[in-house]
BALOBA-1460 file (C-alpha; in Angstrom, 3 decimals):
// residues 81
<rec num="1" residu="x" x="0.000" y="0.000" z="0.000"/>
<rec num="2" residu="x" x="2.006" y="3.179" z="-0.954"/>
<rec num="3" residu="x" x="0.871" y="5.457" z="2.211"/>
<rec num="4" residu="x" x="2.136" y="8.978" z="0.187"/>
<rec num="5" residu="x" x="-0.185" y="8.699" z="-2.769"/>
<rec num="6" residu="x" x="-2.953" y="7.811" z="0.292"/>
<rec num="7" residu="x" x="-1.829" y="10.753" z="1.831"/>
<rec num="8" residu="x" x="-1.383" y="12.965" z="-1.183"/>
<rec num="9" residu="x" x="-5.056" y="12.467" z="-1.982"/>
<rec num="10" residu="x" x="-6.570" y="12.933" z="1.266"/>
<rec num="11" residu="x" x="-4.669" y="16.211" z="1.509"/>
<rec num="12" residu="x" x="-6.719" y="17.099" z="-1.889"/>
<rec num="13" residu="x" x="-9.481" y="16.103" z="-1.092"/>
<rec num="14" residu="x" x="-9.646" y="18.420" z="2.116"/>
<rec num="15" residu="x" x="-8.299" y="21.063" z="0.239"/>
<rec num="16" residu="x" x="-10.949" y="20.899" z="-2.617"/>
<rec num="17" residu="x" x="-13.396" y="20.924" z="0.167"/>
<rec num="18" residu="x" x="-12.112" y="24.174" z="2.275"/>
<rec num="19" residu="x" x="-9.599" y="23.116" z="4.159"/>
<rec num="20" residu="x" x="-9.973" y="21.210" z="8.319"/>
<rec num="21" residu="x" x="-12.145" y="23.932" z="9.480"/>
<rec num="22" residu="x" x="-14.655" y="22.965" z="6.803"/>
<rec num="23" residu="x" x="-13.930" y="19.145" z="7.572"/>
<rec num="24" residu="x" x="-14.045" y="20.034" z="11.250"/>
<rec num="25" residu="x" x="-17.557" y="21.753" z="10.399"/>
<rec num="26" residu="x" x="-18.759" y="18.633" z="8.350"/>
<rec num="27" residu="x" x="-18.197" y="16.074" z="11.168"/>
<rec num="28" residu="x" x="-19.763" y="18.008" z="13.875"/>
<rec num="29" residu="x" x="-22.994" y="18.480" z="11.384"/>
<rec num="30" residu="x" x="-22.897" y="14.517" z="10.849"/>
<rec num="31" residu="x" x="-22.576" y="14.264" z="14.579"/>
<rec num="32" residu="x" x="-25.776" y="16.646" z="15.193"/>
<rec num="33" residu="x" x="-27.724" y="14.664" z="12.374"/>
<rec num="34" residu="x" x="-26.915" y="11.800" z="14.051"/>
<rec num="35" residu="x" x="-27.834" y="12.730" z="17.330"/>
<rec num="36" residu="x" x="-31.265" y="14.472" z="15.835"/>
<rec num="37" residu="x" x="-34.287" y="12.923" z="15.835"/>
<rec num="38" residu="x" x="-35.647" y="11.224" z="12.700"/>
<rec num="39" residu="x" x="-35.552" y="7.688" z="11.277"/>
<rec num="40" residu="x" x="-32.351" y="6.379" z="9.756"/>
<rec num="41" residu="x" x="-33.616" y="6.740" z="6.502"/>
<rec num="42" residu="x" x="-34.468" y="10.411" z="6.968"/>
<rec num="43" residu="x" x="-30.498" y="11.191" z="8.988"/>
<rec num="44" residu="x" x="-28.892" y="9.198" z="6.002"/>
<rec num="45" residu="x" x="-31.003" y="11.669" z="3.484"/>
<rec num="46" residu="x" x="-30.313" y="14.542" z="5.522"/>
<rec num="47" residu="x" x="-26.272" y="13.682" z="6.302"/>
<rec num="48" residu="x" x="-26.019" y="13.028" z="2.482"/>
<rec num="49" residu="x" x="-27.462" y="16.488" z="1.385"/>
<rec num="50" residu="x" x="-24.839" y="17.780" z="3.993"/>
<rec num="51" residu="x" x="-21.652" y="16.695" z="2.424"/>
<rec num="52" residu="x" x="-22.854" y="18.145" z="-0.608"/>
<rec num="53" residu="x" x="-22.684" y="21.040" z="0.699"/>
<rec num="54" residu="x" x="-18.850" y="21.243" z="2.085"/>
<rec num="55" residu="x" x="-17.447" y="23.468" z="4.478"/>
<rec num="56" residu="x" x="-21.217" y="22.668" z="6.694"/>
<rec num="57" residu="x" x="-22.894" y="25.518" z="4.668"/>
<rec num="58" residu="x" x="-26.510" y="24.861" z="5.743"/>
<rec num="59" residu="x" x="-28.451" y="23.091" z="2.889"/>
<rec num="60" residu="x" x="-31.107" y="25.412" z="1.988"/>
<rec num="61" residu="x" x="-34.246" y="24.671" z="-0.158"/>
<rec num="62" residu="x" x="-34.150" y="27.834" z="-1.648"/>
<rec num="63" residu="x" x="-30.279" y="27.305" z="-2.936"/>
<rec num="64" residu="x" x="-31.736" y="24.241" z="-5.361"/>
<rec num="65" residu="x" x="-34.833" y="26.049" z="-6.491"/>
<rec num="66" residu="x" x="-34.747" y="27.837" z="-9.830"/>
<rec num="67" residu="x" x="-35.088" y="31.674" z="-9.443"/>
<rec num="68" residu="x" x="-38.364" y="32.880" z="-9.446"/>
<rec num="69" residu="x" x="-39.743" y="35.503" z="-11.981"/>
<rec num="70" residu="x" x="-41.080" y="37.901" z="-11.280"/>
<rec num="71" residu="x" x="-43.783" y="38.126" z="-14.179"/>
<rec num="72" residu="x" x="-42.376" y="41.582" z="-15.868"/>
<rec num="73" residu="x" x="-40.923" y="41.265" z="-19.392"/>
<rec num="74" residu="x" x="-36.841" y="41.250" z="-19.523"/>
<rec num="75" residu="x" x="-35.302" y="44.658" z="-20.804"/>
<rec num="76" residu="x" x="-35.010" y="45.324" z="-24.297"/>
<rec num="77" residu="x" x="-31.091" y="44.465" z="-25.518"/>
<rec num="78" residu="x" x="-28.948" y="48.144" z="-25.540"/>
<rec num="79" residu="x" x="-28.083" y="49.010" z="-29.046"/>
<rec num="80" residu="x" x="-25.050" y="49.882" z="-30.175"/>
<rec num="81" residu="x" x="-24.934" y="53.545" z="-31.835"/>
């Protein structure tokens, strides 16, 4: 087992998620999820949306909705002149 390479791409990994503060963040949300109340079929749903969302950034229902119009026609396009 060649430890470096493990250790190379753990280091990435972390990094490409924010760093140990933002892994620090994600276990402690896992640990509250856990600790919640819920079935295990609703913690595993709700501790998967969470490490989608690195750094334990709340996961907001808003953030995955398309934005909303707001039933006015867009601008016309500037012209050039």
């Amino acid at each position: 087992m060649d430890f470096r390479k493990l250790t190379k791409t753990a280091k990435k990994v972390i990094d490409d998620r924010g760093g140990s503060a933002a892994l620090k963040q994600d276990a402690k949300e896992l640990a509250d999820i856990a600790r919640g109340k819920g079935t295990m079929q609703q913690k595993a749903s709700r501790a998967a949306d969470a490490l989608r969302q690195p750094g334990g950034r709340p996961v907001n229902e808003e953030d995955e909705r398309p934005p909303q119009s707001t039933g006015g026609a867009a601008p016309p396009p500037a012209q050039a002149g």
